[in-house]
C-alpha positions in Angstrom: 0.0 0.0 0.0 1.2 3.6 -0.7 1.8 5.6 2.3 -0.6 8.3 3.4 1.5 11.6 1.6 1.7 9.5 -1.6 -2.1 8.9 -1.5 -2.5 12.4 -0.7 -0.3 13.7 -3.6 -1.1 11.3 -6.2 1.2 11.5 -9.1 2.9 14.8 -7.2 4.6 12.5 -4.9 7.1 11.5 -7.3 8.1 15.2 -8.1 9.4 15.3 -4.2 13.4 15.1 -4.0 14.1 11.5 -3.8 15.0 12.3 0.0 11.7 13.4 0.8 10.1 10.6 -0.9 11.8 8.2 1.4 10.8 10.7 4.4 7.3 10.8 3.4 6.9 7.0 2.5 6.3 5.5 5.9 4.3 3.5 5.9 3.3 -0.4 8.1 3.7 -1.8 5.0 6.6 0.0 3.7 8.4 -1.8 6.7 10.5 1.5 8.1 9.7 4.6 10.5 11.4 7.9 10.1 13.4 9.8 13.3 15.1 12.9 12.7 17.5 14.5 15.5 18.3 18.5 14.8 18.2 21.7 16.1 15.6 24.4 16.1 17.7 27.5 15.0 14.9 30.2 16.3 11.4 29.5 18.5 9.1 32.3 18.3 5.7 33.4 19.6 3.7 36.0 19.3 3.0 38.7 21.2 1.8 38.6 24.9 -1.1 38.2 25.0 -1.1 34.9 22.8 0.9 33.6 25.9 -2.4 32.3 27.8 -3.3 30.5 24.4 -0.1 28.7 24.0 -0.2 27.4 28.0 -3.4 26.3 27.6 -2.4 24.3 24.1 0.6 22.9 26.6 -1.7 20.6 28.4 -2.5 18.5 25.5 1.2 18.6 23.4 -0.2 20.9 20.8 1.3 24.3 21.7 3.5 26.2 23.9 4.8 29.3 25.3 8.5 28.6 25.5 10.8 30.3 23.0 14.2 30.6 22.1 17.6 29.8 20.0 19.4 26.6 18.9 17.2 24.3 20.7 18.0 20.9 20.4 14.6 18.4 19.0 13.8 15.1 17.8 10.9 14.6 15.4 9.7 10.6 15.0 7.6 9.6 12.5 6.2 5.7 13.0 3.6 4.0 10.9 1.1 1.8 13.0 -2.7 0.6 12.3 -5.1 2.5 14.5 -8.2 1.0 16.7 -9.9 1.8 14.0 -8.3 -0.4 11.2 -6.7 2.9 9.7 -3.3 3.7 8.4 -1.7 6.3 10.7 2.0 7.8 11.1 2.7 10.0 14.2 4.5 13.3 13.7 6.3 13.4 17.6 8.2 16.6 17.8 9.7 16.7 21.3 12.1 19.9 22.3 14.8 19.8 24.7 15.0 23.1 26.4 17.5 24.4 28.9 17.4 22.8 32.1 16.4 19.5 31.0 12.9 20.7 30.3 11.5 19.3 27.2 8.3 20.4 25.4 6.2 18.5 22.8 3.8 18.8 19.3 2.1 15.7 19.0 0.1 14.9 15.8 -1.0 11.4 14.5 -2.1 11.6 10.5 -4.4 9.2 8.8 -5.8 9.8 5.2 -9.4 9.9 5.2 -10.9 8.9 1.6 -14.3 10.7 2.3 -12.7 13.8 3.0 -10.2 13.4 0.4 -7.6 14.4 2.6 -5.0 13.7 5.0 -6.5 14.6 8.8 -3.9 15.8 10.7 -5.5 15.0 14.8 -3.5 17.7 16.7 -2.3 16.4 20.3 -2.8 13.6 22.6 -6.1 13.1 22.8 -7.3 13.5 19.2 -9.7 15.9 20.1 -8.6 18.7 17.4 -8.7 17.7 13.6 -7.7 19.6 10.9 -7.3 18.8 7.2 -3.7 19.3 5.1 -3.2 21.0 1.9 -0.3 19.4 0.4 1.5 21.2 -2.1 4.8 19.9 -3.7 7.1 23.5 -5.2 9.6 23.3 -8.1 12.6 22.5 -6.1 11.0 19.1 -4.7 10.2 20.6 -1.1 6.9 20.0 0.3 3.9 22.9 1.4 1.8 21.7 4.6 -1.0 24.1 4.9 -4.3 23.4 7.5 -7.5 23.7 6.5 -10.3 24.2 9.5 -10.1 23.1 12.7 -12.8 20.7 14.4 -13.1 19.5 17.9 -14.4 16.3 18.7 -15.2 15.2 22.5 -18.0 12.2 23.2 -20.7 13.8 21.7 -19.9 17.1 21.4 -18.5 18.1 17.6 -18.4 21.4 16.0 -16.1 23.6 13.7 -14.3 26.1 15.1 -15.0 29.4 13.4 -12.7 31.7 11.8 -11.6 33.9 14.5 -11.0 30.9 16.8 -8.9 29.3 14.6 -5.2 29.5 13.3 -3.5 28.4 9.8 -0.2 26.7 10.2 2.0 27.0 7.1 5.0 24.2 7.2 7.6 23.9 4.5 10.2 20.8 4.7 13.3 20.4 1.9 16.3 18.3 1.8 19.7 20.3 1.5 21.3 17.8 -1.1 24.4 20.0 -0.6 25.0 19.0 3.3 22.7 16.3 3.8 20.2 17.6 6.0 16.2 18.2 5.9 15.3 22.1 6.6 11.8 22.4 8.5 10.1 25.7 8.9 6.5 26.4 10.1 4.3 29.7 11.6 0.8 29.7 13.2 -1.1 32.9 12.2 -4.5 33.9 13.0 -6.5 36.0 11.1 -7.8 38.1 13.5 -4.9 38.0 15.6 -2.0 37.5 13.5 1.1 35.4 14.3 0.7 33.1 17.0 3.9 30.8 16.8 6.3 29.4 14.7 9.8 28.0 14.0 13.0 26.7 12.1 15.8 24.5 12.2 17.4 21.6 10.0 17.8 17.8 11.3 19.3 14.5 10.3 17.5 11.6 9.6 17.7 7.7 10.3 15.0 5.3 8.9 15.3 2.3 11.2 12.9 -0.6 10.0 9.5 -1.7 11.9 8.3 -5.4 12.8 5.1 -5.8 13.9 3.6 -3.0 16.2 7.3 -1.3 16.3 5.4 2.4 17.6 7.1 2.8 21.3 3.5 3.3 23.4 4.4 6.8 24.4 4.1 7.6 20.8 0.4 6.9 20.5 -2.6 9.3 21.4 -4.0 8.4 24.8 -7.6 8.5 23.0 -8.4 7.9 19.6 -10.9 9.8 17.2 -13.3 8.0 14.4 -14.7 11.0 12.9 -12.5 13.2 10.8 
C-alpha cells in the first residue's frame, strides 16, 4: 500500500526530492519509520497576550509558550494501524530546552478517503482535527498548509469558526548540498496575527519496523473516528 503523503499527492509524490520521498513514505507496509535528531535554529511566539493561548495548548502537546535559540529536538515519524483499522503515522516533535525541560507537538495523521484528505489530529487526545493541503514547489520541497479546525469530544462536535482558529503553514526540503532536511513552520490567526512558529534543520535515520514497532508513548491516549 502507498503511504498516506503519496495517496495524498497522487502523481505529485514523485516530483518530491528523492530524500523526501523516502521521508514521506512510511508506511506499516513500507516496513520502516522515520526519526530525525536537529536543532531548532529560532522558536518564536507572538506577542503577549497569545501567551495564555499557548499554555493552555501545553496541556495537551499541541502548543507552547516557550521560546528561544538553537534548541535541540527530535521529530519521530512511526507507521502503525489505529483501533480503527486505519493507516496512521505519528509526527512526535519533542524539544529539549534548557534545564532538562522538554516540550512536545504531538500529531497522529491518517488519510481519510471521504474527505479526500490527510487529517492531521492535533495532540494527545485527538480531540482537534484539521485537514492538510499538500502542495509539492519546483525544487521538490513540500507545502503543509491546515485547512479548519474541528473539535471532537463524546458527543460534542463542532467547527471552530474563523476567528477561533489558526492556519499553520510548514515547508520541509532536503539540502542535497550538506545532507540535511530544513523544517520551517508559523501559526497565524487571522484576526490576531502570528501566534507561533519555528525553524531548524535535522538529520535523519529510517530504522525498520516489525510488527507494532510504535514505542507506546508515541500513540494518542484517545483515539478519534470522525474526521
Amino acid at each position: 500500500m502507498a503511504s498516506i503523503f503519496e495517496i495524498g499527492l497522487g502523481e505529485d509524490f514523485h516530483r518530491l526530492h528523492p530524500m523526501m520521498q523516502k521521508r514521506f513514505g512510511v508506511d506499516v507496509e513500507a516496513g520502516y519509520a522515520c526519526v530525525g535528531t536537529g536543532v531548532f535554529s529560532e522558536v518564536r511566539r507572538g506577542a503577549w497576550w497569545t501567551v495564555p493561548f499557548l499554555r493552555l495548548g501545553a496541556f495537551r502537546n499541541i502548543l507552547f509558550p516557550d521560546h528561544g535559540t538553537n534548541i535541540p529536538f527530535t521529530i519521530e515519524n512511526y507507521p502503525y494501524i489505529d483501533g480503527f483499522g486505519r493507516h496512521t503515522v505519528t509526527f512526535v516533535r519533542t524539544l529539549h530546552l534548557p534545564g532538562a525541560k522538554k516540550r512536545r507537538f504531538d500529531a497522529t495523521m491518517v488519510h481519510n478517503k471521504s474527505r479526500g484528505a490527510i487529517v492531521d489530529y492535533l495532540g494527545t487526545h485527538q480531540h482537534l482535527a484539521t485537514d492538510l493541503l499538500l502542495e509539492v514547489l519546483p525544487d521538490g520541497s513540500l507545502h503543509l498548509q491546515t485547512s479548519g479546525q474541528r473539535f471532537y469530544e463524546g458527543p460534542v462536535a463542532f467547527n471552530f469558526p474563523a476567528i477561533g482558529t489558526g492556519t499553520a503553514d510548514l515547508y520541509e526540503s532536503y539540502d542535497e548540498a550538506r545532507g540535511v532536511y530544513t523544517i520551517q513552520m508559523q501559526v497565524r490567526s487571522p484576526c490576531f496575527g502570528f501566534l507561533f512558529g519555528y525553524k531548524g534543520e535535522f538529520t535523519c535515520q529510517f530504522p525498520a519496523t516489525v510488527g507494532d514497532a510504535t514505542p507506546a508513548g508515541l500513540k494518542p491516549a484517545r483515539e478519534e473516528k470522525r474526521g
